[in-house]
C-alpha positions in Angstrom: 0.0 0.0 0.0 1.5 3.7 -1.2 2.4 5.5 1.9 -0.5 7.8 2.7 -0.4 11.7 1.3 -0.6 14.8 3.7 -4.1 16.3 3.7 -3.6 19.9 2.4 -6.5 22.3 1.6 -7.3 21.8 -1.6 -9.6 24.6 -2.9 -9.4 27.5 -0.6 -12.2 30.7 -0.8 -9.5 32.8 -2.8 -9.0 29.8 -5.4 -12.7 29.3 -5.5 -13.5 33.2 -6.2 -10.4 33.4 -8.7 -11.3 30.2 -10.7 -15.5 31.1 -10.6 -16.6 28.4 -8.6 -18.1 29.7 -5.9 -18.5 33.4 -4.6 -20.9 36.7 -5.4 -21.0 35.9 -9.5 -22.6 32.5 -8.7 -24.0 32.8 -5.4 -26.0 36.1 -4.0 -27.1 36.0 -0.8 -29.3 38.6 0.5 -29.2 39.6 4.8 -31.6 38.8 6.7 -32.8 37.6 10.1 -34.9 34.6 11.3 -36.2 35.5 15.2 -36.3 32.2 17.2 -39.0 30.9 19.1 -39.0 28.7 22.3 -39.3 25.4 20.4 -36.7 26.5 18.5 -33.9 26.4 20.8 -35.3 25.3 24.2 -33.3 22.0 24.5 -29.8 22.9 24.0 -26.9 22.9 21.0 -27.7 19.7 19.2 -26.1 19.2 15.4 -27.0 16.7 13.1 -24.2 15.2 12.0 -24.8 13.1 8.9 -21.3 11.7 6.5 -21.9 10.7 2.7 -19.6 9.1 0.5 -19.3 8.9 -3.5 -17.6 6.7 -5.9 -16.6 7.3 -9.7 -17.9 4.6 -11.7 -16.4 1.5 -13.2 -13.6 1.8 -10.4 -12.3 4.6 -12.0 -9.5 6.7 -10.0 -10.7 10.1 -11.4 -10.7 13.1 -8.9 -14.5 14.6 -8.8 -15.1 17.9 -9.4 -14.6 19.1 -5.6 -15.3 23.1 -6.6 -18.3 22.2 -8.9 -19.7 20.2 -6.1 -19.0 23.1 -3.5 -20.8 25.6 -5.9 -23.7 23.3 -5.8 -23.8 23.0 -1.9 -24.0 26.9 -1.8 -26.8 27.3 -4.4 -29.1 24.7 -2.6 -28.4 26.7 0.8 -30.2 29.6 -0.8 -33.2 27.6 -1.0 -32.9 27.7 3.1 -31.1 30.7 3.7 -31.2 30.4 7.5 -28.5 27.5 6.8 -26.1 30.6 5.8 -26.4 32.1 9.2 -24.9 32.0 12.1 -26.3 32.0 16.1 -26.5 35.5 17.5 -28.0 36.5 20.9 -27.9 40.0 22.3 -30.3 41.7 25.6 -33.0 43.5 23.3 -33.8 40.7 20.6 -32.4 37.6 22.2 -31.7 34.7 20.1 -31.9 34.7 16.2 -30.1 33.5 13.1 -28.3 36.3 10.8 -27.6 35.8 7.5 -24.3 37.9 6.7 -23.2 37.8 3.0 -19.5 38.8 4.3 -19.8 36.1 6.8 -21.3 33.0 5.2 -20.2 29.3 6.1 -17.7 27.9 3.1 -17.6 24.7 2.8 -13.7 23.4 3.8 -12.6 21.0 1.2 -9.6 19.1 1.8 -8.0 16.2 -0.3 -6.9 12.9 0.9 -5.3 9.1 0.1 -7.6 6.7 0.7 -7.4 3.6 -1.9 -9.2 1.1 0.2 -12.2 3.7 0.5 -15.0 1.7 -0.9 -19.1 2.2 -0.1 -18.6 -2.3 0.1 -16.4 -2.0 3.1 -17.9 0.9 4.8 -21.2 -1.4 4.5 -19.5 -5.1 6.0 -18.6 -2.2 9.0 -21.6 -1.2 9.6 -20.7 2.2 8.3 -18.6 3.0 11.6 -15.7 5.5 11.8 -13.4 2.9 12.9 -14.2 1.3 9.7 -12.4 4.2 7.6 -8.8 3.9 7.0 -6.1 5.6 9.1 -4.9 7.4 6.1 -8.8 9.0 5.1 -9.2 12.3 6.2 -12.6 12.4 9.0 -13.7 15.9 9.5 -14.5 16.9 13.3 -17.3 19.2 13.2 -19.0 19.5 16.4 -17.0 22.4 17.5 -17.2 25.9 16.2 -16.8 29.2 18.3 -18.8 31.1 15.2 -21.4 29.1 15.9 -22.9 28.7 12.5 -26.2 27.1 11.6 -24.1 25.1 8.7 -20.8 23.3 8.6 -19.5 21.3 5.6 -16.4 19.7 4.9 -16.0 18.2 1.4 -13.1 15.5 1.5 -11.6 14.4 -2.4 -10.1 11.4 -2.2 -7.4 10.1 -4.3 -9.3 6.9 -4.8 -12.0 8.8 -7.1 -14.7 9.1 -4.9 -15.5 12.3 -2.2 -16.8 12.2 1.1 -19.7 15.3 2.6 -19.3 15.4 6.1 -22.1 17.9 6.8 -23.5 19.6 10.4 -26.7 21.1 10.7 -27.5 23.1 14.0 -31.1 21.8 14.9 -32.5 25.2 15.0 -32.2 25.5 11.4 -33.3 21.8 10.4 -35.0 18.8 11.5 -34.6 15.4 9.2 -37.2 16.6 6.8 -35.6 20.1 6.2 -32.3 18.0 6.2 -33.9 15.6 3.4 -34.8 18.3 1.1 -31.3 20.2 1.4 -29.4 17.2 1.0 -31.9 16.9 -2.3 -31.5 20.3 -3.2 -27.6 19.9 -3.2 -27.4 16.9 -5.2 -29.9 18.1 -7.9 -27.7 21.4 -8.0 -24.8 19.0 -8.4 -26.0 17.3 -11.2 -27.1 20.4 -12.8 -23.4 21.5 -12.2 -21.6 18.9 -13.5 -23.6 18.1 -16.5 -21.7 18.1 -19.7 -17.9 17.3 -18.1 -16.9 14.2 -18.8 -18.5 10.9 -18.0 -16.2 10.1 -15.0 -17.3 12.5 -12.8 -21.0 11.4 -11.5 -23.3 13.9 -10.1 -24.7 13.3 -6.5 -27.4 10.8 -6.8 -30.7 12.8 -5.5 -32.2 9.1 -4.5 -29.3 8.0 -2.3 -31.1 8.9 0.9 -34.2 6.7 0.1 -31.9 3.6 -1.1 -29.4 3.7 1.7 -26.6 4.8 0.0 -25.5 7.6 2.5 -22.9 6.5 5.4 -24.7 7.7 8.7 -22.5 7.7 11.7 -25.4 8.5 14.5 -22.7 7.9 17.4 -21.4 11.3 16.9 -25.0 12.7 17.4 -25.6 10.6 20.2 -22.7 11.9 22.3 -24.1 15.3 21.4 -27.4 14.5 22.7 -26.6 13.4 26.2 -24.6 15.2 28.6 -22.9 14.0 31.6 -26.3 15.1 34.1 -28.7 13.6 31.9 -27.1 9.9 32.7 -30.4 8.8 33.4 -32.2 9.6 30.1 -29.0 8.2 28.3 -29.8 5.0 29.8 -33.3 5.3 28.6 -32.5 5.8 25.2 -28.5 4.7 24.7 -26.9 5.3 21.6 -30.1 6.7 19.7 -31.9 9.9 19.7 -34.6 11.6 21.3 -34.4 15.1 22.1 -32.1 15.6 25.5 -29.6 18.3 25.9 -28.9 21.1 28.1 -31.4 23.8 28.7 -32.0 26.7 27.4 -35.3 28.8 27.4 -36.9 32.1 26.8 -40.6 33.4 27.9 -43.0 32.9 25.1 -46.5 33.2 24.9 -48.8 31.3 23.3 -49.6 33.7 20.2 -45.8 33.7 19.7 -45.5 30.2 19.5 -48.8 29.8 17.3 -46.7 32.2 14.5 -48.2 35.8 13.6 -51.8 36.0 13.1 -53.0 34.2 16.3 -56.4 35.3 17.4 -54.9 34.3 21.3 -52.8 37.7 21.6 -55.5 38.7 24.3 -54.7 35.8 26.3 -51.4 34.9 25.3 -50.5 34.4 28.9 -52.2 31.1 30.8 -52.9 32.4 33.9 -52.0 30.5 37.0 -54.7 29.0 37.0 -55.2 27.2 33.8 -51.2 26.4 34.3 -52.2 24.7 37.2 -55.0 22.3 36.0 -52.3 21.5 32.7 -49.9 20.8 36.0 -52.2 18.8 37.2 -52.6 16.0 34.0 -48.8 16.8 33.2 -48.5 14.8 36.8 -50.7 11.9 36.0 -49.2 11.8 33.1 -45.4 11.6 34.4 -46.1 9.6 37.2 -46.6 6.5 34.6 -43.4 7.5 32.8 -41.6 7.7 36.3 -42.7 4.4 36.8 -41.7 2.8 33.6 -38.1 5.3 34.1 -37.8 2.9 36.8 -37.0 -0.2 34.6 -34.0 1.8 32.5 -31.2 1.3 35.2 -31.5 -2.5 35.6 -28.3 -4.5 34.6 -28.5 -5.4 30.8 -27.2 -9.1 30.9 -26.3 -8.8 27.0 -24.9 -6.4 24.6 -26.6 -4.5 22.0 -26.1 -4.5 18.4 -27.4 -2.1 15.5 -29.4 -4.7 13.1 -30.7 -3.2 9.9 -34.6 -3.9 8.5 -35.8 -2.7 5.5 -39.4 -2.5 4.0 -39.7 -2.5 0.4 -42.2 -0.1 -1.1 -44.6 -3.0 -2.2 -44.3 -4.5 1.3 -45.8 -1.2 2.7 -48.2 -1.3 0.3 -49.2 -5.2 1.5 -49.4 -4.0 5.3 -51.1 -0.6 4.0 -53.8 -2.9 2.1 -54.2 -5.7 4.9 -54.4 -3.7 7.6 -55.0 -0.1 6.5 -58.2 -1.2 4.8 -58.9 -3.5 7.7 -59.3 -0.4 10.2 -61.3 1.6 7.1 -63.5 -1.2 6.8 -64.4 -2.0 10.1 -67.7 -0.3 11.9 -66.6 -0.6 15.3 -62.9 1.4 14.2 -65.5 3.9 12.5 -67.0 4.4 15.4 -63.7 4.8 17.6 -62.5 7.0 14.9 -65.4 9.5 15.4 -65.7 9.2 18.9 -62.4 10.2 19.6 -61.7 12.4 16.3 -58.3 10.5 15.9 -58.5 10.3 12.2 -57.7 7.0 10.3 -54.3 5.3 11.1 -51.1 6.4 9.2 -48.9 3.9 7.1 -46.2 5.5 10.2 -48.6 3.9 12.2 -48.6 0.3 11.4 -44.7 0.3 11.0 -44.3 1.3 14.5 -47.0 -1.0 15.7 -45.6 -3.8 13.8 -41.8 -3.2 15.1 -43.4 -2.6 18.8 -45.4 -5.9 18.6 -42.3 -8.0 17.2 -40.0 -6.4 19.9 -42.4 -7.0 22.9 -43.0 -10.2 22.0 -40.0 -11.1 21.7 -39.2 -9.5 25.4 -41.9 -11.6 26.8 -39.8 -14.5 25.6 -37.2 -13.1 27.2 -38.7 -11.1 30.5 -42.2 -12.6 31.5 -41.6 -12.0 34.4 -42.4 -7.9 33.4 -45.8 -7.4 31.7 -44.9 -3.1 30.5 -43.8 -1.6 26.9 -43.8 1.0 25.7 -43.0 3.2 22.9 -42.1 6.6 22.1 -43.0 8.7 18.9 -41.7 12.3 18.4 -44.6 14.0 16.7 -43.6 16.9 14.5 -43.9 20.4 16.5 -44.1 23.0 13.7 -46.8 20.7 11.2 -49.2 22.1 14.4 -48.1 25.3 15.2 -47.1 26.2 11.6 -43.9 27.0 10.0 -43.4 30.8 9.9 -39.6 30.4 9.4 -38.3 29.7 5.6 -37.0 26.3 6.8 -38.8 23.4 7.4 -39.1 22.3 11.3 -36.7 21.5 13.9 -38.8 20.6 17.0 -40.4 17.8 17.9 -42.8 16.0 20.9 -41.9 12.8 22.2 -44.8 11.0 23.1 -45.2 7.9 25.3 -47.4 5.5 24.4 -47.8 2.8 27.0 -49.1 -0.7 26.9 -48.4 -4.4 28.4 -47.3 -7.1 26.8 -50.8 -9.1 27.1 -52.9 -6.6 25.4 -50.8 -6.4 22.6 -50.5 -9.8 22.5 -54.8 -9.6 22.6 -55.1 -7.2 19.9 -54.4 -7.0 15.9 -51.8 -4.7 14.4 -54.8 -2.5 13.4 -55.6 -2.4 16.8 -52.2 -1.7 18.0 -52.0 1.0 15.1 -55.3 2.6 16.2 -53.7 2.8 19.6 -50.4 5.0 18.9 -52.6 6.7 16.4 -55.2 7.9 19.5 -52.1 9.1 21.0 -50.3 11.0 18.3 -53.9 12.7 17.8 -54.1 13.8 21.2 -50.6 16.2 20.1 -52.6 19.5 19.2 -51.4 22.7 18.4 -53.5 24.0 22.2 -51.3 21.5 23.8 -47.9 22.1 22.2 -48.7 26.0 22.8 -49.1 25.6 26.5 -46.4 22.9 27.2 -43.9 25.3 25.7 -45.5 28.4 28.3 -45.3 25.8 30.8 -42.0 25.2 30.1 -41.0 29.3 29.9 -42.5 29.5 33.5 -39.9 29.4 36.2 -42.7 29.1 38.8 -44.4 26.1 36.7 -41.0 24.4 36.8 -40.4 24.9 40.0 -43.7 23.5 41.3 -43.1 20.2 38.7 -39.8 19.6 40.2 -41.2 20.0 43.6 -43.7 16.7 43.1 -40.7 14.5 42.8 -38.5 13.0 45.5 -35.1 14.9 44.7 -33.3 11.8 45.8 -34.7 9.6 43.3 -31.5 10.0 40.8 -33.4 9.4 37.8 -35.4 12.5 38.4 -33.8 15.1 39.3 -34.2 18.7 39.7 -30.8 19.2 37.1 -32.8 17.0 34.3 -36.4 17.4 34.8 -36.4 20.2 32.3 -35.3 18.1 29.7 -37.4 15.1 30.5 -38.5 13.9 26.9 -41.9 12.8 28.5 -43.1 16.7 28.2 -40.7 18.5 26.4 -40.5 19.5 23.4 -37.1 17.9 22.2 -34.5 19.2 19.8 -34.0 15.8 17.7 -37.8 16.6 15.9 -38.2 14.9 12.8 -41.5 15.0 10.7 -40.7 13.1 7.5 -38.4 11.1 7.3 -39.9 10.1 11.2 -37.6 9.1 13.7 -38.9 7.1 16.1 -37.8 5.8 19.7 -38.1 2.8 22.5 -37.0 4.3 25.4 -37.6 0.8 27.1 -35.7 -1.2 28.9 -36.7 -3.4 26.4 -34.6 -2.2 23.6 -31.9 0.9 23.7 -34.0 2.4 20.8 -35.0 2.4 17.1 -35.3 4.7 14.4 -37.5 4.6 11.4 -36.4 6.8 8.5 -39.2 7.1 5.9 -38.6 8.4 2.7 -40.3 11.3 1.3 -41.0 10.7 -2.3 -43.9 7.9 -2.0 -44.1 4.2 -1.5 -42.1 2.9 -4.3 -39.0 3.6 -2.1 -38.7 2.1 0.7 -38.0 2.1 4.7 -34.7 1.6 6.5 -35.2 0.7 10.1 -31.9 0.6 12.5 -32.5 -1.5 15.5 -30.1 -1.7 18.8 -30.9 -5.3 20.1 -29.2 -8.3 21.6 -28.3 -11.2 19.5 -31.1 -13.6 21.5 -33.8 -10.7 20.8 -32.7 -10.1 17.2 -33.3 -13.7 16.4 -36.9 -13.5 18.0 -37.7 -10.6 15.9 -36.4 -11.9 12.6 -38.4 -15.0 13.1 -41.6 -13.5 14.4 -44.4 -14.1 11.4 -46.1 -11.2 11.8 -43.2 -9.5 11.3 -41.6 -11.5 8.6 -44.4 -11.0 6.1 -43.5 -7.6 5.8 -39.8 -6.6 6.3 -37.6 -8.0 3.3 -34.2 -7.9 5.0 -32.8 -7.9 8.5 -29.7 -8.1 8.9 
């Protein structure tokens, strides 16, 4: 093997505006501001940290077109201009994202050796960073002084292909805003590069749906869990749910609706009202204490990420069986209008038919313990509405509690029918006053004060960021991310695509080997999921 090459930077701003690639010909920015609301920023500094590699084709060793590429990454961020910005705070306006044209985020590109690169071996790794080579170049972005809202750093590697290792600040993006950037860039790219020669492939637009991209969620997960949220770590190890340090700002409930509320008159609660939501907020996280209660015992086995993945026509098999089945029937007709929960979702019956498959399996395993449970971050800002250019970045995590028998008593309609009664219950009046409920010092103070402050798991220094009521930072809408907090599992994510059915659904799962070989042999479960590996 060639002894490695030093990484040098490659394509610096001055050799980007000398050469035309990028810079005020190509790229205008105009400046602007984007005020921040409570469930904007509320839980802390969170990035979403996501890697992507590229390969020339036919095992060519061609260099891509690094500044082309950049160009492209500069002309899809004007689509979301708040991805430009950078974090400001200051006493009169408090926090907010400025866009600077004579301070935007360039992309870093750097060039590297790395001949036994290949998408092949990153995959038989499980896409880890130990996998990469010790020659490849791995960009550290988690820390920035500037604090900007975007950080990219585009590695070329000798080999032909190019690594994107890309940070998004969660109060510019959840996963869907995410999605359609990451689709915005690689159209641009293609757009770029058309017409140079053969060798140097555009960024597929499709990759995120087919799997393609290499996702290192470890990086994100040491981001989402300080040292004095040990407990919730536990809860939810190695996965995400929104957890991080606080940070909060008075807001009423107009400002959180967006502009044009008719609730300006009473855009305080008054004590009153914040009492009685107090009062089911208790009820409520007295059944999540108990379950909390479960997350420190010993786990006798380690956990291992195992992939599942649901074709498009497989979703379209459990939409038909069991979709229809809930449309069809007059007693979920009834339930439907009873409770105005609105028909079950295809998210729905994929997290009903993963949550089924993993408690069975548990009662295998445990029977001695008859809970589950599961929990679903709803999207924030599809209730309250979007009144920023980008496209969400909060999210509620919702509980959504059961036992083992009455799952084990009930169809996957049934069990669909259940999360969706849930989700429903997530309405823009509730999201409004958690988040004033949240802003209140006093309100906090009187929620910490129900709790025993010598239970460890609950205490006063991480009740604020409990996910069973706050509104976490981690908020996906589409693709959904989805969590187990149970001691059943460490977690699970769903990431849905967001271009139809024909693609299809790439579930990661954290489970021991003896659970993992339950689940893959569950029928239920096997009619539907094509690979598990």
């Amino acid at each position: 093997m060639p002894a490695p090459l030093p990484v040098r930077r490659a394509v610096s701003r001055a050799h980007d505006l000398k050469n035309g690639c990028v810079g005020p010909a190509s790229v205008t920015v105009a400046p602007q501001e984007f005020p921040l609301l409570s469930i904007d920023y509320a839980q802390g500094e969170t990035d979403l940290n996501f890697v992507f590699f590229y390969t020339a084709p036919r095992g060519r060793r061609r260099r891509m077109h690094a500044g082309r590429v950049t160009t492209a990454l500069l002309r899809a961020a004007q689509q979301f201009p708040a991805l430009l910005g950078h974090l400001v705070c200051d006493s009169s306006a408090g926090w907010r994202i400025v866009v600077d044209p004579a301070n935007i985020n360039w992309p870093v590109v750097t060039e590297a050796h790395a001949c036994d690169l290949t998408i092949a071996a990153l995959r038989r790794a499980g896409f880890a960073w130990t996998a990469w080579p010790p020659q490849a170049r791995v960009a550290d972005l988690r820390t920035c002084e500037s604090q900007p809202m975007l950080g990219v750093h585009i590695v070329r590697y000798l080999c032909g292909g190019v690594s994107l290792h890309t940070k998004v600040r969660h109060q510019a993006m959840d996963g869907n805003g995410v999605w359609r950037f990451y689709d915005a860039w690689a159209r641009a790219s293609a757009d770029e590069l058309r017409g140079y020669p053969a060798h140097t492939p555009p960024l597929p637009s499709h990759s995120f749906a087919t799997g393609s991209p290499l996702l290192d969620r470890r990086l994100l997960s040491d981001r989402l869990f300080p040292a004095d949220s040990a407990a919730v770590t536990d809860a939810v190890a190695g996965d995400a749910v929104g957890v991080g340090r606080g940070r909060t700002k008075a807001t009423s409930s107009a400002d959180v609706r967006g502009p044009g509320s008719e609730a300006a008159s009473d855009s305080k609660a008054s004590a009153d009202a914040a009492h009685r939501y107090m009062d089911g907020l208790w009820r409520f996280l007295r059944e999540a204490t108990r379950c909390a209660q479960h997350l420190h015992a010993p786990t006798p086995e380690p956990h291992a990420l195992h992939r599942f993945v649901l074709s498009g026509s497989s979703m379209e098999r459990l939409k038909q069986t069991f979709g229809n089945l809930a449309a069809c029937s007059p007693a979920h007709m009834s339930f439907v209008r009873t409770h105005r929960i609105g028909f079950v979702s295809t998210n729905d019956l994929i997290c009903a038919l993963f949550w089924r498959a993993i408690a069975r399996a548990h009662d295998a395993r445990r029977p001695a313990d008859p809970h589950t449970c599961i929990m679903i971050a709803c999207d924030v800002r599809a209730r309250v509405g979007a009144p920023l250019t980008y496209s969400g970045n909060a999210s509620f995590p919702l509980l959504v509690h059961s036992t083992k028998a009455e799952l084990a008593g009930q169809t996957l309609t049934d069990t669909a029918t259940h999360i969706r009664r849930h989700v429903a219950a997530v309405t823009p009046d509730l999201v409004a006053l958690t988040a004033d409920f949240m802003a209140s010092s006093e309100s906090m103070q009187s929620l910490i004060a129900m709790f025993d402050p010598a239970r460890a798991f609950f205490s006063a220094s991480i009740v604020s960021n409990f996910p069973m009521f706050a509104m976490g930072n981690f908020g996906f809408g589409r693709p959904v991310h989805v969590d187990v907090p149970d001691y059943l599992a460490p977690g699970f994510s769903i990431w849905m695509p967001t271009r139809g059915a024909e693609n299809s659904v790439h579930v990661n799962l954290a489970l021991t080997d003896s659970v993992f070989a339950l689940v893959e042999s569950d029928p239920e479960f096997r009619q539907f999921v094509d690979v598990a590996s």
